[in-house]
C-alpha positions in Angstrom: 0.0 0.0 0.0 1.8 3.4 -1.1 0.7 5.9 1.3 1.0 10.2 0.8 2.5 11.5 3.9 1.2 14.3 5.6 4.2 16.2 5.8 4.0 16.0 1.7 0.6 16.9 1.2 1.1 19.7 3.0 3.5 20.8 1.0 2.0 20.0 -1.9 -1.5 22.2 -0.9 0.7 25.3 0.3 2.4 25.2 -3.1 -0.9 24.6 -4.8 -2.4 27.9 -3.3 0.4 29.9 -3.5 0.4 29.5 -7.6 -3.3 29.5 -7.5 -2.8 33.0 -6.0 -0.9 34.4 -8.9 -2.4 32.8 -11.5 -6.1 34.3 -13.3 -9.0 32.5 -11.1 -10.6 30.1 -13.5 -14.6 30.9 -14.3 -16.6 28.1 -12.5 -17.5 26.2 -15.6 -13.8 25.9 -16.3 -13.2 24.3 -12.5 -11.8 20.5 -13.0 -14.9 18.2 -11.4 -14.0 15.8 -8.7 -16.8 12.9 -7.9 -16.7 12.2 -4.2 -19.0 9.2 -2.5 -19.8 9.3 1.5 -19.8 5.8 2.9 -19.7 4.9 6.9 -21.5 3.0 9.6 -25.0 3.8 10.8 -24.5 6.7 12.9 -20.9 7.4 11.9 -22.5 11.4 11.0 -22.2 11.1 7.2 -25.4 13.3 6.7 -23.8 15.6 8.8 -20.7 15.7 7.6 -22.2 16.5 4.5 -24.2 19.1 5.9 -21.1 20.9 6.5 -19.3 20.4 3.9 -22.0 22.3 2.0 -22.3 24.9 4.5 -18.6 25.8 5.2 -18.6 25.9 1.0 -21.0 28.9 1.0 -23.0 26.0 -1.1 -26.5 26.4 0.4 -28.8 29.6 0.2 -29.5 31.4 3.5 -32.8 30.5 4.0 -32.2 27.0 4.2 -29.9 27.8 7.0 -32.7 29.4 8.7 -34.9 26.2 8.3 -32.7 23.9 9.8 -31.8 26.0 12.2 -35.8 26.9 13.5 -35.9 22.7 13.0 -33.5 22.6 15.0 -34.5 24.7 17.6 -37.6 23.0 18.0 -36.4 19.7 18.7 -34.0 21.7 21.6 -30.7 21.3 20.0 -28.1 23.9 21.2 -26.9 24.0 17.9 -28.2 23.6 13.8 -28.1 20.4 12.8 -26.6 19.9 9.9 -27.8 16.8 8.7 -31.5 18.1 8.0 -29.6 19.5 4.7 -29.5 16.1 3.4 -31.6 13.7 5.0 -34.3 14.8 2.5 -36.6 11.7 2.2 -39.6 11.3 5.3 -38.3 7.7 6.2 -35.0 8.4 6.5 -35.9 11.6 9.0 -38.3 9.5 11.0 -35.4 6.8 11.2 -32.3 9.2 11.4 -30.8 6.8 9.1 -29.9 7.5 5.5 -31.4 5.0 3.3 -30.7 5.8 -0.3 -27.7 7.1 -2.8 -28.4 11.1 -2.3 -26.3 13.4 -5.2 -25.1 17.0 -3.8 -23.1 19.7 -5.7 -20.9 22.1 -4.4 -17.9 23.9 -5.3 -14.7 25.7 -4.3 -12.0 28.3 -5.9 -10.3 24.8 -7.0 -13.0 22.6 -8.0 -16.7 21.7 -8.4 -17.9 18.3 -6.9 -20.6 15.9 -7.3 -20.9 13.7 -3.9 -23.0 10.6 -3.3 -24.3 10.3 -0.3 -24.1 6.5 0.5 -26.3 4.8 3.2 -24.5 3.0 6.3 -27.1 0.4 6.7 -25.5 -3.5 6.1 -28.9 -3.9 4.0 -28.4 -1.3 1.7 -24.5 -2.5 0.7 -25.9 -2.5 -3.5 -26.3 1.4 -3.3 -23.2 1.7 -1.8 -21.8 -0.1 -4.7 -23.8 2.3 -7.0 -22.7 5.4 -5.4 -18.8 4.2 -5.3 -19.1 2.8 -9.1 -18.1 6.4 -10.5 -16.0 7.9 -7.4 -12.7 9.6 -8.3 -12.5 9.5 -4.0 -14.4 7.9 -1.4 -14.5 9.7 2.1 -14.7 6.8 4.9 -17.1 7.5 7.8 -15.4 6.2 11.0 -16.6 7.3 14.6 -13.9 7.6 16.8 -15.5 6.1 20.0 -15.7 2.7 17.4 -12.7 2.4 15.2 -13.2 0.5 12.4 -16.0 -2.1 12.6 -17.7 -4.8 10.2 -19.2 -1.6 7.5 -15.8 -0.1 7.3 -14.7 -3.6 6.2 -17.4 -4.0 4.1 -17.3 -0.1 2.4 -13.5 -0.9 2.2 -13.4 -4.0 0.3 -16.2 -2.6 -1.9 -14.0 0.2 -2.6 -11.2 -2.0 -3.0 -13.4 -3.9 -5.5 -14.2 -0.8 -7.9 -10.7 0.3 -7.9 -11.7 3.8 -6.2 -8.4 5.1 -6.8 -8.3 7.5 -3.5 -9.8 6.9 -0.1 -10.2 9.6 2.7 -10.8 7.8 6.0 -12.4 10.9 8.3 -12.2 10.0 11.5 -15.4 12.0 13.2 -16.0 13.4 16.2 -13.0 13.5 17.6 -14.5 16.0 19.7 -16.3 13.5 22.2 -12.7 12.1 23.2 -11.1 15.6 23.9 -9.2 15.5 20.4 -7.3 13.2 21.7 -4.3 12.1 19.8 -3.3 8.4 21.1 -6.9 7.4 20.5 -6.4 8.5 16.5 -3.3 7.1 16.3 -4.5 3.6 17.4 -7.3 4.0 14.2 -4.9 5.0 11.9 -3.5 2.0 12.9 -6.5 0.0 12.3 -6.6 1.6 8.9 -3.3 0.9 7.4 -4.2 -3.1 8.5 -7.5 -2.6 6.5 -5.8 -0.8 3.4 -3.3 -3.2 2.8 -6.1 -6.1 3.1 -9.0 -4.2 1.0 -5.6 -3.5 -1.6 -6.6 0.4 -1.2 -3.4 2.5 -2.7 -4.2 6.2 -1.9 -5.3 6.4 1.5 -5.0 9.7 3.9 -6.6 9.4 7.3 -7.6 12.8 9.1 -9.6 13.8 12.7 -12.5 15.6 12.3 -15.7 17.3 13.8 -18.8 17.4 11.5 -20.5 19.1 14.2 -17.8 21.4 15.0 -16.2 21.6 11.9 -12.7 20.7 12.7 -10.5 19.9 9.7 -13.4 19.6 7.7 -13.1 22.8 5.2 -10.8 24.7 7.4 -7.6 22.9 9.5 -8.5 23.2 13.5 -6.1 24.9 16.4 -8.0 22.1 18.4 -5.6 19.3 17.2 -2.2 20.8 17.1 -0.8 17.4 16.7 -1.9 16.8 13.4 -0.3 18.6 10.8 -1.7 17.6 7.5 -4.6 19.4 5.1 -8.2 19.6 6.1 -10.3 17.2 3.7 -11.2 19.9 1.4 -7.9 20.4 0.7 -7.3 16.9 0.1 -9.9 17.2 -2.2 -8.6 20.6 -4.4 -5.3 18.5 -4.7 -6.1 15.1 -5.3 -3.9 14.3 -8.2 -6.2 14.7 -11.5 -3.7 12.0 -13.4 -4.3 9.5 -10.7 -8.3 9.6 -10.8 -11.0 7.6 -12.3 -11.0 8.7 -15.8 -7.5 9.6 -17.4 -9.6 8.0 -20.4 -8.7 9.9 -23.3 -4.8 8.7 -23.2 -6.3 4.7 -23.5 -7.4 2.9 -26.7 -10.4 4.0 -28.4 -14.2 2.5 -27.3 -17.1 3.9 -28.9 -20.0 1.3 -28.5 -22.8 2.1 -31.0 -26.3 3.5 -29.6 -27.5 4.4 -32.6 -27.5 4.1 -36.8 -28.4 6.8 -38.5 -29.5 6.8 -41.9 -30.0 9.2 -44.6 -31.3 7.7 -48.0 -30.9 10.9 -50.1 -27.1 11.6 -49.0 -26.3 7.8 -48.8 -24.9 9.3 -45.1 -24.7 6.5 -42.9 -23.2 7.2 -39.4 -22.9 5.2 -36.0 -23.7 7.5 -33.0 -22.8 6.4 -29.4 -20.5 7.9 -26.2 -16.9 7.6 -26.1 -16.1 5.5 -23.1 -12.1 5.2 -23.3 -9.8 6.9 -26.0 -10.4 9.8 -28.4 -11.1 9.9 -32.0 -10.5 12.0 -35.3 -10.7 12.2 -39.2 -8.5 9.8 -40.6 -7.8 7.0 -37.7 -7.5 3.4 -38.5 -10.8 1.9 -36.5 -11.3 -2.0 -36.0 -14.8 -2.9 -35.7 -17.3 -5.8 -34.4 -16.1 -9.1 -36.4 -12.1 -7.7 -36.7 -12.7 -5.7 -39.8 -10.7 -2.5 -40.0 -11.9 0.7 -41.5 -11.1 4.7 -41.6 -12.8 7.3 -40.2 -14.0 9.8 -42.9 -16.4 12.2 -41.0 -16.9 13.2 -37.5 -19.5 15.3 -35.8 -20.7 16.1 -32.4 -24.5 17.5 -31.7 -24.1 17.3 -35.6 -21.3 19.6 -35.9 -18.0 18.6 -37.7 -15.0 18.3 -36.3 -12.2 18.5 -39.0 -8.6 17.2 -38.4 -6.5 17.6 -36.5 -9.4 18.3 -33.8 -10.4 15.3 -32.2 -13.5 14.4 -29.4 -12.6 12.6 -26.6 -13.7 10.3 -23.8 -17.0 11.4 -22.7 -18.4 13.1 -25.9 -21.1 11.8 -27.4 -20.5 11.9 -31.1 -21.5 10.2 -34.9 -18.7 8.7 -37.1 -19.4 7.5 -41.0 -16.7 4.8 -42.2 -15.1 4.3 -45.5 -16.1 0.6 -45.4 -19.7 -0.3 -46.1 -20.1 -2.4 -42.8 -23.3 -3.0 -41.0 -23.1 -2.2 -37.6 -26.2 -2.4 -36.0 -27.2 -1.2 -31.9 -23.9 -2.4 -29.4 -21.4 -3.3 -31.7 -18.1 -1.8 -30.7 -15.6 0.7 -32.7 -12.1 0.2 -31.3 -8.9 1.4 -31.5 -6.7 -1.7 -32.5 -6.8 -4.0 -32.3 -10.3 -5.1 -31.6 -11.1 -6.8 -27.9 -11.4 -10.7 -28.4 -15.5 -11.6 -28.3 -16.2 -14.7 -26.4 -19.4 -15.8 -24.6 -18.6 -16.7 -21.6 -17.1 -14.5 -19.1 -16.1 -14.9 -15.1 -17.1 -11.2 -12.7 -17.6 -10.0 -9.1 -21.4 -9.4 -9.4 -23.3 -7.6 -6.6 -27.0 -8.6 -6.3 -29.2 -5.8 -5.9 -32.8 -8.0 -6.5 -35.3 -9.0 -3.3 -35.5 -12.3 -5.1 -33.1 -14.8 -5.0 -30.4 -15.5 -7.8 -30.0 -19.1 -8.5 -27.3 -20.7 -11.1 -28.7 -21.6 -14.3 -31.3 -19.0 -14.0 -31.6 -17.0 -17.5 -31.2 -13.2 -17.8 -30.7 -10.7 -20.3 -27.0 -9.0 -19.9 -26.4 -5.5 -20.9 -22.9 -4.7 -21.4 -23.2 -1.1 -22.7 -25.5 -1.1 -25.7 -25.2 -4.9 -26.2 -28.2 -6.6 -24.7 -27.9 -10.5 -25.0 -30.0 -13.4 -23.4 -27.6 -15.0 -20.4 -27.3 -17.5 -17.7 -25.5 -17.8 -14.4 -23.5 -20.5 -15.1 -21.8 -21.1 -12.2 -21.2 -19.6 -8.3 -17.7 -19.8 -7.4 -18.3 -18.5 -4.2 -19.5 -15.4 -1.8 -17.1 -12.7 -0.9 -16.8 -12.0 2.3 -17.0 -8.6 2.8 -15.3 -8.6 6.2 -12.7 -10.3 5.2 -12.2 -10.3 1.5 -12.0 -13.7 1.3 -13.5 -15.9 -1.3 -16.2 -18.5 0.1 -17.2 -21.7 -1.9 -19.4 -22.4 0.8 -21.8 -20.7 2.8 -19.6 -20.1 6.9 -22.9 -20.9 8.7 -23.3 -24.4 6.7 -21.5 -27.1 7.8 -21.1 -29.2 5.0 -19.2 -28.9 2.0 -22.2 -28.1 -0.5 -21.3 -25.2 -3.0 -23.0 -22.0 -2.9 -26.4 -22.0 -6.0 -28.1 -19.1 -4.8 -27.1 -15.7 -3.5 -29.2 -13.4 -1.4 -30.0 -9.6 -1.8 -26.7 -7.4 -1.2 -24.4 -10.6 -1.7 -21.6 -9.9 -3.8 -19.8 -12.9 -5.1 -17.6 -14.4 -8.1 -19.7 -15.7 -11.0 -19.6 -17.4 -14.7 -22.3 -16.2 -16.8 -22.6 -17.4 -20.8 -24.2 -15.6 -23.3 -26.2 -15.7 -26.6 -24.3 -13.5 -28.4 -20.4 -13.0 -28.0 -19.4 -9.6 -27.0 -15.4 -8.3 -26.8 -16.1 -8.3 -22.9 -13.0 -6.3 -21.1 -11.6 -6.5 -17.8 -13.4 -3.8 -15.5 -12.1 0.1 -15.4 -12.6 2.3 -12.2 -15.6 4.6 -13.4 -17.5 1.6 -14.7 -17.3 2.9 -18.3 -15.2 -0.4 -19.3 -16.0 -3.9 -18.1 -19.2 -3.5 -16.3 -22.5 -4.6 -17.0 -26.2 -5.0 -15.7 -28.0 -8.8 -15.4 -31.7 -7.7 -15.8 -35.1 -10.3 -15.3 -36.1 -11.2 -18.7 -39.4 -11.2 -17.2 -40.2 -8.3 -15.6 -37.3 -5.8 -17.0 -35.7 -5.2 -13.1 -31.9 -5.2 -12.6 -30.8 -8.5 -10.8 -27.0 -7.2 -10.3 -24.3 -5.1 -11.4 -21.0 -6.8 -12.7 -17.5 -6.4 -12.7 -15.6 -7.8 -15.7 -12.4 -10.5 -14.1 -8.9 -9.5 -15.6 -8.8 -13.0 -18.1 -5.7 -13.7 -16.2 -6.8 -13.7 -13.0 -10.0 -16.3 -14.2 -7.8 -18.7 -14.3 -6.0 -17.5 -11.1 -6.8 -19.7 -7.7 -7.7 -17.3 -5.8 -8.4 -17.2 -2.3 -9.0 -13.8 -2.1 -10.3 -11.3 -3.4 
């Protein structure tokens, strides 16, 4: 586990604001975007770190202040509480629990970010999953009175999973033990075991008071022993090369969405998002099937783009080949060369259905555009999320029977076949590469999420993850 020293960091922020200060402020809309997901035990004050986050950031309007704080008044708190900002939905207010994925915005002089606001609840583990499947940085709810308990381990090894590729582990209210140091330094020490067994790379650990505010937006007089940035500061410097999407430096994935057709100009163009790569006039393309062609006209929102300009990762644009080649709805334009299709394929699948999922059951798979009829072939085991550790076997059976059927919230490694073969790749952090969606062929409702296996590792024997 490679881990950024304080001492660095700071360093690294001073510099940051000193050329910031010299250099012309950037119009909002220019601002880099960081996306940020809030995961933590039941009680571990997510919603109101949150709160504060939004409200030290000048993100909220004034009379919303005022709300909370009359709300807060009336249920004889001594001071606002912050977490009526986000706990939005009735049931999670009458259960002071956050239940679902929650999407904020709010910005600095540095940079705008999007945070998900993840539930702590064990039952709710598949929107965790769904709120950490985009994260450039996941900020790590622990309560200091706790340390790290079973859903650290389980947010962790999630994490771990997706290949989030920073972690901030905010240890909260440290103001209930006196900001003591020795207690944070015996979690910190819990943290680095857990890092190095959930395989986290970038982790930074820092105390913290959501209520207070200490070291949340601003760094805090009241704990003189530690020396490192405030979170928000760890966020304006995270380092933008090392986040989710670098995606425009890998090879080129445009999956087709759409044909489009017009008979009197012969035009014929295949419309989809770039997920990975750029494109431009001219490039050598492989397509579905191996064939190779060149690009001969580009357009986004159905204006050109002429060489040497090129769109990149994220754009949604429509390219015309030189090669009469029918392409229809999910077929893939590559860089090259083309992604080996196959129809079977080995994943970490979460299961985010109240029904059970039992092997051989068929599905329809949706790996980007593609949807194909599917079956679970085969359960190699539950993950443990505690642990990491792969499970043929269920630990409360005691017998040697494998594992056929996996509960809601279960996340486990799985072979699935498929109709149709599709130039499956191993999973990218962001999810824009290797995931997919097993839907009920039935009813149309998403069974689970998947993570495409590294080919290399499917033939690995494993015993953890």
């Amino acid at each position: 586990m490679s881990h950024t020293t304080t001492a660095t960091l700071d360093t690294v922020a001073d510099e940051t604001r000193a050329e910031a200060s010299t250099a012309p402020a950037p119009t909002n809309n220019e601002l880099p975007t960081v996306r940020l997901c809030t995961a933590g035990s039941v009680d571990d004050g997510k919603s109101t770190f949150v709160g504060r986050l939004l409200h030290d950031t000048k993100s909220i309007l004034s009379d919303q202040y005022e709300a909370v704080q009359r709300s807060s008044e009336a249920r004889g708190l001594a001071e606002a509480d912050l977490s009526l900002l986000v706990d939005g939905l009735r049931a999670e207010r009458e259960q002071g629990i956050t239940i679902d994925v929650a999407y904020r915005y709010f910005a600095t002089d540095q940079r705008k970010f999007i945070l998900a606001d993840c539930p702590g609840h064990e039952q709710y583990t598949r929107n965790t999953v769904t709120g950490m499947s985009t994260a450039d940085v996941v900020i790590l709810l622990i309560d200091v009175r706790n340390g790290v308990v079973r859903q650290t381990n389980r947010h962790a090894t999630v994490a771990g999973l997706l290949g989030v590729p920073h972690v901030v582990v905010a240890v909260n209210k440290i103001d209930l033990v006196d900001y003591d140091e020795t207690t944070f330094r015996t979690i910190e020490d819990q943290v680095a075991a857990l890092a190095d067994r959930a395989h986290l790379n970038d982790v930074r650990v820092v105390p913290i008071s959501s209520l207070k505010g200490d070291n949340v937006v601003e760094r805090s007089a009241r704990t003189p022993w530690y020396t490192g940035p405030s979170i928000v500061e760890i966020l304006e410097n995270i380092d933008d090369a090392a986040t989710v999407d670098n995606a425009a430096d890998q090879d080129l994935r445009l999956m087709v969405d759409y044909v489009i057709r017009d008979h009197d100009s012969e035009y014929r163009g295949f419309a989809g998002r770039i997920a990975a790569g750029s494109v431009g006039v001219g490039d050598e393309v492989t397509v579905t099937g191996g064939r190779t062609a060149r690009i001969t006209t580009l357009s986004i929102a159905g204006d050109p783009v002429e060489a040497p300009a090129r769109a990149v990762a994220g754009s949604s644009v429509s390219v015309e080949l030189d090669t009469d080649i029918d392409l229809s709805r999910g077929a893939l334009i590559a860089g090259t060369p083309h992604p080996a299709a196959t129809n079977t394929v080995e994943a970490t699948i979460v299961h985010t259905s109240q029904r059970p999922l039992v092997v051989r059951r068929r599905l329809l798979l949706r790996y980007g555009a593609h949807t194909t009829k599917a079956q679970l072939s085969d359960i190699q085991g539950i993950i443990d999320v505690d642990s990491g550790e792969l499970l043929p076997t269920r630990p409360s059976e005691f017998n040697d029977e494998p594992v056929t059927t996996l509960e809601s919230n279960e996340l486990a490694r799985v072979t699935i076949k498929t109709r149709d073969a599709i130039p499956f790749e191993p999973y990218q952090p962001g999810g824009k590469i290797g995931s997919f969606l097993l839907i009920d062929d039935q009813t149309g409702d998403t069974v689970a999420a998947g993570l495409v296996l590294p080919r290399e590792a499917e033939q690995a024997d494993r015993a953890t993850v």
